[in-house]
Each structure stands twice: as structure tokens, then as C-alpha cells.
Backbone as XML, in Angstrom:
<?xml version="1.0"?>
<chain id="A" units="angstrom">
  <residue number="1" name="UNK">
    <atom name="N" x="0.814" y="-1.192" z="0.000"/>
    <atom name="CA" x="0.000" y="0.000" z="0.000"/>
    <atom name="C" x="0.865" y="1.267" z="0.000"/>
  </residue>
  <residue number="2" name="UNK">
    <atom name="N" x="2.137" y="1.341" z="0.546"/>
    <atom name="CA" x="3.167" y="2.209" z="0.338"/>
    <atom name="C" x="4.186" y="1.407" z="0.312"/>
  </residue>
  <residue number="3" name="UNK">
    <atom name="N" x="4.581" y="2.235" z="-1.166"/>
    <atom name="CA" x="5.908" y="1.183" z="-1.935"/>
    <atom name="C" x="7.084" y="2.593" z="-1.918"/>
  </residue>
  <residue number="4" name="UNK">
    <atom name="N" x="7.788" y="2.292" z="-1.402"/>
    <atom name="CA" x="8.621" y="3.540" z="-0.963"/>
    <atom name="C" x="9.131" y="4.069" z="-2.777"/>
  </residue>
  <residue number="5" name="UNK">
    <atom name="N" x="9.403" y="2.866" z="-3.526"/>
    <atom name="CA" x="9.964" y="3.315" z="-4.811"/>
    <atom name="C" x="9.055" y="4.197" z="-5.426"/>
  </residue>
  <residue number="6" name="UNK">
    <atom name="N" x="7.681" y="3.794" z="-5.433"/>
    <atom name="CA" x="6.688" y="4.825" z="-6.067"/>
    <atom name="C" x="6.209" y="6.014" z="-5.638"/>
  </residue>
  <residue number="7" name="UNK">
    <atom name="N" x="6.376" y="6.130" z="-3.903"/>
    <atom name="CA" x="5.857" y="7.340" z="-3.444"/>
    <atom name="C" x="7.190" y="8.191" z="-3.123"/>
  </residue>
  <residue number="8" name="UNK">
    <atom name="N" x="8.455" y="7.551" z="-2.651"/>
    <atom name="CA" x="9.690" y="8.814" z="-2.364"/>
    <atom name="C" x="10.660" y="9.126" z="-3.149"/>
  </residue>
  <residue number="9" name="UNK">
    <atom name="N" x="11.126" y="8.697" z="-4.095"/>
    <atom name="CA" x="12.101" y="8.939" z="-5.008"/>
    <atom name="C" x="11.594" y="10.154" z="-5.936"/>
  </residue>
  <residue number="10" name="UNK">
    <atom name="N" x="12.699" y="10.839" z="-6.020"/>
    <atom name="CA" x="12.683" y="12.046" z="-6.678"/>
    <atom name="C" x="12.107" y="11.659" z="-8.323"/>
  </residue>
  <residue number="11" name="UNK">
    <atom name="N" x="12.578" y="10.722" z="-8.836"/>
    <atom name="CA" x="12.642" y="10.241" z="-10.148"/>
    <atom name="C" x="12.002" y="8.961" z="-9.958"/>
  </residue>
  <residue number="12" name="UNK">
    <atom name="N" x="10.459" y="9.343" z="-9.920"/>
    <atom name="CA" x="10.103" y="7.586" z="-10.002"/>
    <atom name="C" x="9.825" y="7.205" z="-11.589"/>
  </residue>
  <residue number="13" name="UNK">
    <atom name="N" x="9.952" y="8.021" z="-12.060"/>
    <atom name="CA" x="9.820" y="7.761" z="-14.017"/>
    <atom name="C" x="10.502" y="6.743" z="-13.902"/>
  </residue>
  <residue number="14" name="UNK">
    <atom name="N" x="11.588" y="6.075" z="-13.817"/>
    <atom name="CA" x="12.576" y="4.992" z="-13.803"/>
    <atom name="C" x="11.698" y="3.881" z="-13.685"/>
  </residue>
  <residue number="15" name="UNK">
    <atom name="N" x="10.348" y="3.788" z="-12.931"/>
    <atom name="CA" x="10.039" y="2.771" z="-12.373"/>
    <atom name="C" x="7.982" y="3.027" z="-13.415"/>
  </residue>
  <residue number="16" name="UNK">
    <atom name="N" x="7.950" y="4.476" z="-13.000"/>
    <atom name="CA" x="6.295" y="4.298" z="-13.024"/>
    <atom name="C" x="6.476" y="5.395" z="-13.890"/>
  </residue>
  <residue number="17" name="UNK">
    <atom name="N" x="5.456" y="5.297" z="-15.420"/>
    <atom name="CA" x="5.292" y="6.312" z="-16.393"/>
    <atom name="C" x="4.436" y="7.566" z="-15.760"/>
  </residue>
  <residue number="18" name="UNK">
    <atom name="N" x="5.171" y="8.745" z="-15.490"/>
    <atom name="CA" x="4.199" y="10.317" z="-15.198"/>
    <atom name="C" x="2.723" y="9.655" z="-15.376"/>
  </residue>
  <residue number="19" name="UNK">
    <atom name="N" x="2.174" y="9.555" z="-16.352"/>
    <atom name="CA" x="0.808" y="9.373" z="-16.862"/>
    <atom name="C" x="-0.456" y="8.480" z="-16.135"/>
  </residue>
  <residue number="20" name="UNK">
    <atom name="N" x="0.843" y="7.648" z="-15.266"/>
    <atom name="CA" x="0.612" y="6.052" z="-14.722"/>
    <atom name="C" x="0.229" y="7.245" z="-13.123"/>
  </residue>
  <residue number="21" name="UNK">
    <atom name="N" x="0.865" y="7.927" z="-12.890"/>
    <atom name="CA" x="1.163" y="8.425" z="-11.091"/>
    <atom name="C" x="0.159" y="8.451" z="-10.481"/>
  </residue>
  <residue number="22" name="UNK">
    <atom name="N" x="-0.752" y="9.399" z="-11.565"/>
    <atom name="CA" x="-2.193" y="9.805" z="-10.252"/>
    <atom name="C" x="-3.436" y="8.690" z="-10.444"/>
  </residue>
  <residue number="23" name="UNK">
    <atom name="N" x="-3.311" y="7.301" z="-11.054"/>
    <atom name="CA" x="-4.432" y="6.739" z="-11.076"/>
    <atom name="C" x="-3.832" y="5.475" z="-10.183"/>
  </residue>
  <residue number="24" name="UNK">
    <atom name="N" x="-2.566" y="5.226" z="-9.986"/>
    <atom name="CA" x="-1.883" y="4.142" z="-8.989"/>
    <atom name="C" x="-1.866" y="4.993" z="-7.581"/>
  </residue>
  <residue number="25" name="UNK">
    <atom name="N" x="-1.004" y="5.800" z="-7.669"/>
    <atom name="CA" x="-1.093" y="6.584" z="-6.171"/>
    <atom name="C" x="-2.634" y="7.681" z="-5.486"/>
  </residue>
  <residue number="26" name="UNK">
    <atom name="N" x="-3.492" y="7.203" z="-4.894"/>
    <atom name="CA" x="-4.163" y="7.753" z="-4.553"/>
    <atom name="C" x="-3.669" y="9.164" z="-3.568"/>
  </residue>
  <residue number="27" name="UNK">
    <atom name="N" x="-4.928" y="9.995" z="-3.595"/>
    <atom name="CA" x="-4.506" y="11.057" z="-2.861"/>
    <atom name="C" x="-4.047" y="11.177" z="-1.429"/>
  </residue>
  <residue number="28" name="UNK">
    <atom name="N" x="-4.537" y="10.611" z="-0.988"/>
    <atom name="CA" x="-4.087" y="10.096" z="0.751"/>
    <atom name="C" x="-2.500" y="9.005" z="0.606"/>
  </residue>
  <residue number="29" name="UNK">
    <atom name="N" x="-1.496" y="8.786" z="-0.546"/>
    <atom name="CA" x="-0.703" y="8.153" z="-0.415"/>
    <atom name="C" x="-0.523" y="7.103" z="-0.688"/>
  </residue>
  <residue number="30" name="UNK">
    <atom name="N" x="-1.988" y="6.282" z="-0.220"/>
    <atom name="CA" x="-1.725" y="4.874" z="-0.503"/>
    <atom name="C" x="-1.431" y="4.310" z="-2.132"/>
  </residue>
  <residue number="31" name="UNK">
    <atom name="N" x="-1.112" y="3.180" z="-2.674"/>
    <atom name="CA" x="-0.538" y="2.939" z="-3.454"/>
    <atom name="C" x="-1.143" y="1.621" z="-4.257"/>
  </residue>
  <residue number="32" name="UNK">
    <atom name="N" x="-2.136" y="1.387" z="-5.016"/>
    <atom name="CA" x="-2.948" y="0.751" z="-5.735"/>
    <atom name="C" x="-1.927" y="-1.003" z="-6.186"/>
  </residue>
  <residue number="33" name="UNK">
    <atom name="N" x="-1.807" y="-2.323" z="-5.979"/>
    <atom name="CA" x="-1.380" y="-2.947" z="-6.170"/>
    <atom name="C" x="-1.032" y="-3.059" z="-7.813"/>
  </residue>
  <residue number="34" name="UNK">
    <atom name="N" x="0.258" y="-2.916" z="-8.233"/>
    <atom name="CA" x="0.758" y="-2.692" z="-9.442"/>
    <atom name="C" x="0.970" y="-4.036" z="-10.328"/>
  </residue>
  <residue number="35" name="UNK">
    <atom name="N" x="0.609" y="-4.297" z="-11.354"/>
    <atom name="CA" x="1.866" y="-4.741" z="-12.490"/>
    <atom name="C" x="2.743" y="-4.672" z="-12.895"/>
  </residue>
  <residue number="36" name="UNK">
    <atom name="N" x="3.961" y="-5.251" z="-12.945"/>
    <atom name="CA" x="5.041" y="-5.113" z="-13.553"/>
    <atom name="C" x="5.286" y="-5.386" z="-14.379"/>
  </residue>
  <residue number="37" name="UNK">
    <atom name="N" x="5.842" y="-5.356" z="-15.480"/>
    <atom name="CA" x="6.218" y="-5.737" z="-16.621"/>
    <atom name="C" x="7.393" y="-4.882" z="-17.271"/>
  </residue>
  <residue number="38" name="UNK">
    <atom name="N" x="8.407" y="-5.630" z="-17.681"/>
    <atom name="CA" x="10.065" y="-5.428" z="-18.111"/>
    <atom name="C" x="9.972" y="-4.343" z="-16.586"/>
  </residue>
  <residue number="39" name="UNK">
    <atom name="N" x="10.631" y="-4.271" z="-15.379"/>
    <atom name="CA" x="10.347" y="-3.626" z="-14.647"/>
    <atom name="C" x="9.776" y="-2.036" z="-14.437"/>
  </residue>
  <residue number="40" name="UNK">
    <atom name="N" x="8.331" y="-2.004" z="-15.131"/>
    <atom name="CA" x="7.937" y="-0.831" z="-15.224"/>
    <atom name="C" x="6.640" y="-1.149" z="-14.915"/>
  </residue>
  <residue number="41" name="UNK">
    <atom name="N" x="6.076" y="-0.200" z="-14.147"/>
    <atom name="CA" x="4.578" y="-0.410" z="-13.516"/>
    <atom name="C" x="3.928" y="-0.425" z="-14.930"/>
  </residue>
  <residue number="42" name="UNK">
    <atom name="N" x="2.956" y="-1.407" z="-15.197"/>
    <atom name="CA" x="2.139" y="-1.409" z="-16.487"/>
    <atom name="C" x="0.754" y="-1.366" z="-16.338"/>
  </residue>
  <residue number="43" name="UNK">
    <atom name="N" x="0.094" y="-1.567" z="-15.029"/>
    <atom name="CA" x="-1.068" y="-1.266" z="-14.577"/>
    <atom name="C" x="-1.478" y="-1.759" z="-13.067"/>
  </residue>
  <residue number="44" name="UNK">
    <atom name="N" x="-2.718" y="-2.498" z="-12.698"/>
    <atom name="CA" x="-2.807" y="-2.665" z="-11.300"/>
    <atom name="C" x="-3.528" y="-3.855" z="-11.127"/>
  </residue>
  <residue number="45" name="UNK">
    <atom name="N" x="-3.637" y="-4.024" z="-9.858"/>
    <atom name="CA" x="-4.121" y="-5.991" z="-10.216"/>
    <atom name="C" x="-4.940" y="-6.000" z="-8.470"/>
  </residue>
  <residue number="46" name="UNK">
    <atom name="N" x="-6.092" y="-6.727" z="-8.662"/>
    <atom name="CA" x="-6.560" y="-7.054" z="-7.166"/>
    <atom name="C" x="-7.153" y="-8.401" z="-7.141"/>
  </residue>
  <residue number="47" name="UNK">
    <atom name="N" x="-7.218" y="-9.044" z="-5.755"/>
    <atom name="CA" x="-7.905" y="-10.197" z="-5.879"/>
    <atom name="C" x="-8.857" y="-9.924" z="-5.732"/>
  </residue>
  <residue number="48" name="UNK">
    <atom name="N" x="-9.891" y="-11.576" z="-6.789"/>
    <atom name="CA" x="-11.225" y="-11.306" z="-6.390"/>
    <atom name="C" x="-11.363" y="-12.765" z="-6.044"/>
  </residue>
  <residue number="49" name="UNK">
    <atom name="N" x="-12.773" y="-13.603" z="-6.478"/>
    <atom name="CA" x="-13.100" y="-14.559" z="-5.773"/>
    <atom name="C" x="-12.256" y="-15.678" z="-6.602"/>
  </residue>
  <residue number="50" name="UNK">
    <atom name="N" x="-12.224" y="-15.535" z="-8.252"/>
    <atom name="CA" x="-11.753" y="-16.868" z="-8.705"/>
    <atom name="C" x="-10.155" y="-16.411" z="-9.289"/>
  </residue>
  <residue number="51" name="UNK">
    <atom name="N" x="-9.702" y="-15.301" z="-8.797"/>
    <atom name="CA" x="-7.978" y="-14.924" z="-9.104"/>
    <atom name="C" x="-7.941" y="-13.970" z="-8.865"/>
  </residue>
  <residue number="52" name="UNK">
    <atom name="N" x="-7.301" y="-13.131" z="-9.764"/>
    <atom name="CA" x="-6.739" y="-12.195" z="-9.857"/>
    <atom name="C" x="-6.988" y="-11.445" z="-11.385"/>
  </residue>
  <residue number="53" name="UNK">
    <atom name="N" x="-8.168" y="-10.131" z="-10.574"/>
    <atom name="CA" x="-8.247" y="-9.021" z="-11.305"/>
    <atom name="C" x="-7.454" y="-8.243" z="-12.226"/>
  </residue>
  <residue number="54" name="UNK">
    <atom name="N" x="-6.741" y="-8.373" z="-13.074"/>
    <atom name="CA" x="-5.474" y="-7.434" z="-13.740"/>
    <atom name="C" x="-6.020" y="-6.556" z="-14.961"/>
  </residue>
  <residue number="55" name="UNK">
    <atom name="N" x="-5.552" y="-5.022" z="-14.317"/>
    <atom name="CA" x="-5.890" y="-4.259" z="-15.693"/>
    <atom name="C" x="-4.439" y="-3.487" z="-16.398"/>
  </residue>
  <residue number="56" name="UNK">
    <atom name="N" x="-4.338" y="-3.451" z="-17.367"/>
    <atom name="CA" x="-3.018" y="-3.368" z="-18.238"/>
    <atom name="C" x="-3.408" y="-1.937" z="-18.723"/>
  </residue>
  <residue number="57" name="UNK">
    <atom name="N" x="-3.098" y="-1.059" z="-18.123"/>
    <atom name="CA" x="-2.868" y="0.370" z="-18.591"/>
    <atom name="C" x="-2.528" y="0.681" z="-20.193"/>
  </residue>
  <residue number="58" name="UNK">
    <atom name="N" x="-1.921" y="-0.146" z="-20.857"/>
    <atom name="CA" x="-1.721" y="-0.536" z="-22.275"/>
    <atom name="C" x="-1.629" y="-1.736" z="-22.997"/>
  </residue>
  <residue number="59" name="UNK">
    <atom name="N" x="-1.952" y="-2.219" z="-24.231"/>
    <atom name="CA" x="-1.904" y="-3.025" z="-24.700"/>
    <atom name="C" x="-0.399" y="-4.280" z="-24.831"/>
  </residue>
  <residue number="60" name="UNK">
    <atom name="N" x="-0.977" y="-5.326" z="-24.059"/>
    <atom name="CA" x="0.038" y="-6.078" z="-23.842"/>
    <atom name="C" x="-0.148" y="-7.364" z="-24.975"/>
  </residue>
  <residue number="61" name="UNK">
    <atom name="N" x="1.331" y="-7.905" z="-24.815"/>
    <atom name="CA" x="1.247" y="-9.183" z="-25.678"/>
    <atom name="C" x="0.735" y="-10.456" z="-25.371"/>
  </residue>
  <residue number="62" name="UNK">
    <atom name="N" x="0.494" y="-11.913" z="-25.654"/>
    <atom name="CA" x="-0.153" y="-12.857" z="-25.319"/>
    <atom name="C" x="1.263" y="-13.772" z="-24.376"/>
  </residue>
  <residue number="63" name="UNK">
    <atom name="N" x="2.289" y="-13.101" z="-24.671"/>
    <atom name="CA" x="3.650" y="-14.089" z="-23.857"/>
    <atom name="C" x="3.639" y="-13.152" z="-22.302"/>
  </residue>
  <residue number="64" name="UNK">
    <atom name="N" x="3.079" y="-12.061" z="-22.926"/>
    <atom name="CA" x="3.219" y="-10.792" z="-21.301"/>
    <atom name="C" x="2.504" y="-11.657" z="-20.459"/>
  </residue>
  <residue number="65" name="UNK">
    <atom name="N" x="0.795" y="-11.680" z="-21.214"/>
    <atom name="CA" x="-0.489" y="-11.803" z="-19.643"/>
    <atom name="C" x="0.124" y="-13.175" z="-19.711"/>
  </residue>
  <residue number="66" name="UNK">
    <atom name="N" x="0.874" y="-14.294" z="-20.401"/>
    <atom name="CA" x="0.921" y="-15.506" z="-19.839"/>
    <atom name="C" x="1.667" y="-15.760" z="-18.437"/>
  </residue>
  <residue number="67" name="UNK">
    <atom name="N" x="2.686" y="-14.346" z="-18.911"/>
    <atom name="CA" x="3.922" y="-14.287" z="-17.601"/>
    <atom name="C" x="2.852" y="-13.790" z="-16.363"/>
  </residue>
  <residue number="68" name="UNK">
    <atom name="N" x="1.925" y="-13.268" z="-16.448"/>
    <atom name="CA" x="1.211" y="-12.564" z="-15.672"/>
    <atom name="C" x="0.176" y="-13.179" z="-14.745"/>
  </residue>
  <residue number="69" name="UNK">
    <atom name="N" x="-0.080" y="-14.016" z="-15.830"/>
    <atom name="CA" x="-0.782" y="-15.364" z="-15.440"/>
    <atom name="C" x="-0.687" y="-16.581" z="-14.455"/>
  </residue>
  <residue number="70" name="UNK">
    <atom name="N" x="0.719" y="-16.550" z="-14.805"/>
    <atom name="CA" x="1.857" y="-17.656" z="-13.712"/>
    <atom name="C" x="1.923" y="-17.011" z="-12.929"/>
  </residue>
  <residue number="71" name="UNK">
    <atom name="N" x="2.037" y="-15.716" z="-12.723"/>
    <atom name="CA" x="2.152" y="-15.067" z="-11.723"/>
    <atom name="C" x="0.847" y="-15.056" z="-10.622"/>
  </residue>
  <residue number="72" name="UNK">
    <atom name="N" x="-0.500" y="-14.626" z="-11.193"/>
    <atom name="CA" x="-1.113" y="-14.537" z="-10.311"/>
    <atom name="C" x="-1.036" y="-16.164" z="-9.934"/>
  </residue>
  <residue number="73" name="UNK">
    <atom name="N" x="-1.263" y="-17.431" z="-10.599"/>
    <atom name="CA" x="-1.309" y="-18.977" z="-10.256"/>
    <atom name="C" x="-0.465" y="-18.541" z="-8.612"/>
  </residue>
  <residue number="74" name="UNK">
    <atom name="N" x="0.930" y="-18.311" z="-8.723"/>
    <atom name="CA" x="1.564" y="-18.266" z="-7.544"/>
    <atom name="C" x="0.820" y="-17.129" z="-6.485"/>
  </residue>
  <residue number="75" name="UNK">
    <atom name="N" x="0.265" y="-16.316" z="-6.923"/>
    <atom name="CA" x="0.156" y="-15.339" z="-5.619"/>
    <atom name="C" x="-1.267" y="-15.633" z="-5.247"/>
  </residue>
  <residue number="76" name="UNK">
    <atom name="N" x="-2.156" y="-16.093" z="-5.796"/>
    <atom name="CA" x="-3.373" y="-16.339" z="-4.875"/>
    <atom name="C" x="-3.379" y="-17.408" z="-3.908"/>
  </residue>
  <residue number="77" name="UNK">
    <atom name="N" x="-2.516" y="-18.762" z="-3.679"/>
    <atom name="CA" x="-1.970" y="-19.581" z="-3.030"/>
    <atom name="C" x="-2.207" y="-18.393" z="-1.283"/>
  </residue>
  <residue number="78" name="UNK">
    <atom name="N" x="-0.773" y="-17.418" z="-1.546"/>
    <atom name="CA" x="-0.597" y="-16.297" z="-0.259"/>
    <atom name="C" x="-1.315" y="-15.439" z="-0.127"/>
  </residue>
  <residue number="79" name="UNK">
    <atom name="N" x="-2.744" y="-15.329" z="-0.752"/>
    <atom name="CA" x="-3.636" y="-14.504" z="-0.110"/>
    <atom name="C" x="-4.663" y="-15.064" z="-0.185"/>
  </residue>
  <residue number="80" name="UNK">
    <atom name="N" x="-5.009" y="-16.456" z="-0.070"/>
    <atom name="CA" x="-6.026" y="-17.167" z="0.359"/>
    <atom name="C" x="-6.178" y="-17.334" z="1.915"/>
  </residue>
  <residue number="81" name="UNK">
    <atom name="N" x="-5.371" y="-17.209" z="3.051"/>
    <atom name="CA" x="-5.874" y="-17.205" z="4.221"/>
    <atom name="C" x="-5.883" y="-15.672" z="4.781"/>
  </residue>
  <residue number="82" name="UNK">
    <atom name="N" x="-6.247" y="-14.764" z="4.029"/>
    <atom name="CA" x="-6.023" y="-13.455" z="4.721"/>
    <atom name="C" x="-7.369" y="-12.731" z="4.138"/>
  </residue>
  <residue number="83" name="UNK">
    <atom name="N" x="-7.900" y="-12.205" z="5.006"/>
    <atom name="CA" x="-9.147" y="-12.177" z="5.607"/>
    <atom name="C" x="-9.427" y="-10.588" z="4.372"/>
  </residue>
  <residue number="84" name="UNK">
    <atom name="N" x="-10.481" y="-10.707" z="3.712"/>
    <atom name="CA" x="-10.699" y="-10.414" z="2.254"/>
    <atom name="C" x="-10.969" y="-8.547" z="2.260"/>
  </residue>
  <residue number="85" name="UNK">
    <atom name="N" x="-11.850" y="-8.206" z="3.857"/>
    <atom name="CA" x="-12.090" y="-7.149" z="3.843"/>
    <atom name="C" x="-11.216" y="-6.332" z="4.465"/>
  </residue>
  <residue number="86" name="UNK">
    <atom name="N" x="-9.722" y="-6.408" z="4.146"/>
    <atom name="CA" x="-8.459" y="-5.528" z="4.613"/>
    <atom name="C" x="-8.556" y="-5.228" z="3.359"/>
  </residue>
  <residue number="87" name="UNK">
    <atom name="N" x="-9.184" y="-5.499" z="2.166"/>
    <atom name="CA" x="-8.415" y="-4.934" z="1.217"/>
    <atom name="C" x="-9.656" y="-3.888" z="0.504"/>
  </residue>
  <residue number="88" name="UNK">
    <atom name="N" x="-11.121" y="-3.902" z="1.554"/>
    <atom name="CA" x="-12.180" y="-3.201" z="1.423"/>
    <atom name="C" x="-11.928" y="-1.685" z="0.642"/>
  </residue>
  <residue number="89" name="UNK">
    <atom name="N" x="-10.825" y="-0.717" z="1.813"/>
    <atom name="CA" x="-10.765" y="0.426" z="1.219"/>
    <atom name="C" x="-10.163" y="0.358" z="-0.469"/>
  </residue>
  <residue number="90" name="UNK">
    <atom name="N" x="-9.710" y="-0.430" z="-0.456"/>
    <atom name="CA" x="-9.773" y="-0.330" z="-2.218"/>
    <atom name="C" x="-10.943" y="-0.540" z="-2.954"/>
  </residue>
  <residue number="91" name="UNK">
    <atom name="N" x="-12.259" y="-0.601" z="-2.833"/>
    <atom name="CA" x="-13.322" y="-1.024" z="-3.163"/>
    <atom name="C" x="-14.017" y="0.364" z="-4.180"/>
  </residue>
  <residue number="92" name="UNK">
    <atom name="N" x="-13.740" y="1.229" z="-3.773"/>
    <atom name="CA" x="-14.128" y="2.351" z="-4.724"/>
    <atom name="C" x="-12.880" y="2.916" z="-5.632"/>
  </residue>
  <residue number="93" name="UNK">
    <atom name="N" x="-12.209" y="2.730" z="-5.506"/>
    <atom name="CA" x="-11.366" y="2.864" z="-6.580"/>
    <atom name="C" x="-11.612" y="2.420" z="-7.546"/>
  </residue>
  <residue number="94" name="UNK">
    <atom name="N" x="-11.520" y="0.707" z="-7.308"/>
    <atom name="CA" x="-11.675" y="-0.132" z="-8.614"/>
    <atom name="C" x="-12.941" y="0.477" z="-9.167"/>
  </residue>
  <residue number="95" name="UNK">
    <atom name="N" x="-14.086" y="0.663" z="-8.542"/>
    <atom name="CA" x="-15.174" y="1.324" z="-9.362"/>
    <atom name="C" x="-14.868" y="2.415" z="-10.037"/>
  </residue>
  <residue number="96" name="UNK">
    <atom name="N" x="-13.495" y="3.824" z="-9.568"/>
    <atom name="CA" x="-13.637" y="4.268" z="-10.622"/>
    <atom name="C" x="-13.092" y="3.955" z="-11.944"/>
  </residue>
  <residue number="97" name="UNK">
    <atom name="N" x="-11.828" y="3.062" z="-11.738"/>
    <atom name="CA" x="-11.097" y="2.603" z="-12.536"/>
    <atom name="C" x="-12.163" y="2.399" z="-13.618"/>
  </residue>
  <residue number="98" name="UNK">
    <atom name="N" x="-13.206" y="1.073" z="-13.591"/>
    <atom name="CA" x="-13.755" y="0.931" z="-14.068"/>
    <atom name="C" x="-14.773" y="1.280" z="-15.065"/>
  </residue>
  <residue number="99" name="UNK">
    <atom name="N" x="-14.706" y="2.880" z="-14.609"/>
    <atom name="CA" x="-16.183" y="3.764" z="-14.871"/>
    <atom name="C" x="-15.650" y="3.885" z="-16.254"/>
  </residue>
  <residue number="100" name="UNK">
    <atom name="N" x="-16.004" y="5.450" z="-16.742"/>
    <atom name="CA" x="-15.989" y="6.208" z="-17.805"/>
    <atom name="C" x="-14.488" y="6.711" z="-17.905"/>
  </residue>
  <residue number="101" name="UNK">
    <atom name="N" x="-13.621" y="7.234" z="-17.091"/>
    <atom name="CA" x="-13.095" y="8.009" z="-17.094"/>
    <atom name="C" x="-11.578" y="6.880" z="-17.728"/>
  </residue>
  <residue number="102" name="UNK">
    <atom name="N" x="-11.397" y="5.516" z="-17.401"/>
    <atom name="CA" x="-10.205" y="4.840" z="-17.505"/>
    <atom name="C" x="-10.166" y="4.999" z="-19.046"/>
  </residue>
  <residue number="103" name="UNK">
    <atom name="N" x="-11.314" y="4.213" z="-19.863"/>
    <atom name="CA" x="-10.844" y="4.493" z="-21.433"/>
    <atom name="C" x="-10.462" y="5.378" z="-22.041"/>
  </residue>
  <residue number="104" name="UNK">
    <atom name="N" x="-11.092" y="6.426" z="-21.296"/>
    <atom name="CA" x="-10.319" y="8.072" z="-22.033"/>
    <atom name="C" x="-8.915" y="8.208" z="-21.947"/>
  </residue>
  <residue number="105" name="UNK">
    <atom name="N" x="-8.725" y="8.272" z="-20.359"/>
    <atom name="CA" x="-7.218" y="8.452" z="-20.127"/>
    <atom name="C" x="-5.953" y="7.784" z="-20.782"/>
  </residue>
  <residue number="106" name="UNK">
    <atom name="N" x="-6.839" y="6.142" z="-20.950"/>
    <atom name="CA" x="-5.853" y="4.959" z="-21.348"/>
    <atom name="C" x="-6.479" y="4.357" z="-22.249"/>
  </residue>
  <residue number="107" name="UNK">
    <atom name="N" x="-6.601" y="4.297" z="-23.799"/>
    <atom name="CA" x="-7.050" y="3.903" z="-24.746"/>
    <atom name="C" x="-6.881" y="2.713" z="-25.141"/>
  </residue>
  <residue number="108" name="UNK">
    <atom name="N" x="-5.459" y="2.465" z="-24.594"/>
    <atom name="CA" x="-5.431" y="0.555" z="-25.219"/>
    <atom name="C" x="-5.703" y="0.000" z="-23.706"/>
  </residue>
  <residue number="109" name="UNK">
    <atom name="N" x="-6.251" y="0.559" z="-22.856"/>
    <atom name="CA" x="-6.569" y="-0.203" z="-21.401"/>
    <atom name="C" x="-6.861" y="-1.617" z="-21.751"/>
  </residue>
  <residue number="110" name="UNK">
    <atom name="N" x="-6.903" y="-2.506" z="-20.781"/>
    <atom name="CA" x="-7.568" y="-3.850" z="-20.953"/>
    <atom name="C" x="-7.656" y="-4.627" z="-19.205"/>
  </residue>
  <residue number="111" name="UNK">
    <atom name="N" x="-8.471" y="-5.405" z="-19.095"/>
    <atom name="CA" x="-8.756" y="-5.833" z="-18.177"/>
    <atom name="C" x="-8.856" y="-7.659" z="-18.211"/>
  </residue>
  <residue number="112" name="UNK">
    <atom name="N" x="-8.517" y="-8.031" z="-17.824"/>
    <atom name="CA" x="-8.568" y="-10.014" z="-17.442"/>
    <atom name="C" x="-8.542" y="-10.294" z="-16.081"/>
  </residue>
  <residue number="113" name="UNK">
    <atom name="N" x="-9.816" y="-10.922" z="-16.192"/>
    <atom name="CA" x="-9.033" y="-12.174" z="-14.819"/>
    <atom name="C" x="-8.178" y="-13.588" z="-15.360"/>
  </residue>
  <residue number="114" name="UNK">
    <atom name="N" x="-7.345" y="-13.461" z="-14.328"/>
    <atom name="CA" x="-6.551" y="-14.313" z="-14.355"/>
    <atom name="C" x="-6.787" y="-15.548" z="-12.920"/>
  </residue>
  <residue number="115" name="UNK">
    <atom name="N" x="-6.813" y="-16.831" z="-13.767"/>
    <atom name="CA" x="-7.259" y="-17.617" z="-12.473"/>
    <atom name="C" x="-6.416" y="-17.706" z="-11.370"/>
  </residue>
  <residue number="116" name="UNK">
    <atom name="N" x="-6.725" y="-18.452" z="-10.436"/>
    <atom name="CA" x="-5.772" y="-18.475" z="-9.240"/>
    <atom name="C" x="-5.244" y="-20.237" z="-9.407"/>
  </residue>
  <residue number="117" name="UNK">
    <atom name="N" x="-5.740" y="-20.966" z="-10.456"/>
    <atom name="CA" x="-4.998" y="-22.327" z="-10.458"/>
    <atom name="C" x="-5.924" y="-22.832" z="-12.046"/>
  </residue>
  <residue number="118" name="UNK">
    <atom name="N" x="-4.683" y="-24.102" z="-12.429"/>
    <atom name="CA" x="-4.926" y="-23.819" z="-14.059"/>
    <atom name="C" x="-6.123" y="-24.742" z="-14.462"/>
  </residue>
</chain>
């Protein structure tokens, strides 16, 4: 929720595109669970009931979401015993993400779930 690389470094361009800042970092600080890809934030990812939520701020390739894929396989394993409504205050976000306003900003946006086992 605070990733010191994204919220204190003078130069987080290195890590997270300008464009990417104000829809990952909310105004109060906290810090929207990211994607990585070639190490550069590429969008944001949450669990839901059957994996993992992932939305790709830009158009990715079919070898990317596969890497992405394996990925969530491994991480829903470690957030299956942890109790679902810690992650509540993110609950309106994703709605706006979702709304009107994401396709404008981000035109090749895209969204998948990704399962939590194959």
C-alpha cells in the first residue's frame, strides 16, 4: 500500500510512467497494487473470488499476460488465508477505474481475470 519506490524517489519515471502516477497513487498516499512488466509499472491488479483481477494500462502481448498469469497462479496460493475485507478500502477505486473516465485516459486499457490455479 506504500511502496517507498513509487511514493519517495525524486525520479520515479525509472520505475512508473508520469501518466501512470495519479491513477496508482491515490490522494491520501496509498498505493494501488501494481503490475510489472520489463520492470515498469504497467497497470494494477486485485484479488477477487476466482484470481486475480489485472488491468493493463496498455496493450500487452499474449507471452506478457501468460507471464502474468503464472504469476497470479503463484500469488493467490498467499492470499487465500487473509481475511478479504483488509483490502475493502480499495473497493471504490476499482469502481472508478472501471467507470468512464479509464478508457479516455488509457485507450489501449484492458482488463482479465486471471485464475488463481490452471
Amino acid at each position: 500500500m506504500w511502496d517507498s519506490v513509487l511514493l519517495a524517489y525524486a525520479d520515479r519515471a525509472r520505475l512508473i510512467p508520469p501518466g501512470y502516477r495519479r491513477i496508482v497513487t491515490r490522494n491520501n498516499g496509498d498505493v494501488l497494487p501494481t503490475l510489472l512488466v520489463d520492470g515498469y509499472v504497467a497497470g494494477v491488479w486485485r484479488a477477487v473470488q476466482d484470481g486475480i483481477e489485472a488491468t493493463a494500462f496498455r496493450a500487452l502481448d499474449g507471452f506478457t499476460w501468460e507471464g502474468l498469469a503464472a504469476e497470479a497462479r503463484a500469488l493467490v496460493p498467499l492470499l487465500a488465508d487473509r481475511e478479504p475485507e483488509v483490502y475493502g478500502r480499495y473497493h471504490h477505486w476499482w469502481a472508478k477505474l472501471a467507470g468512464a473516465e479509464l478508457p479516455a485516459e488509457l485507450p489501449g486499457a484492458e482488463t482479465r481475470l486471471l485464475p488463481g490455479a490452471c
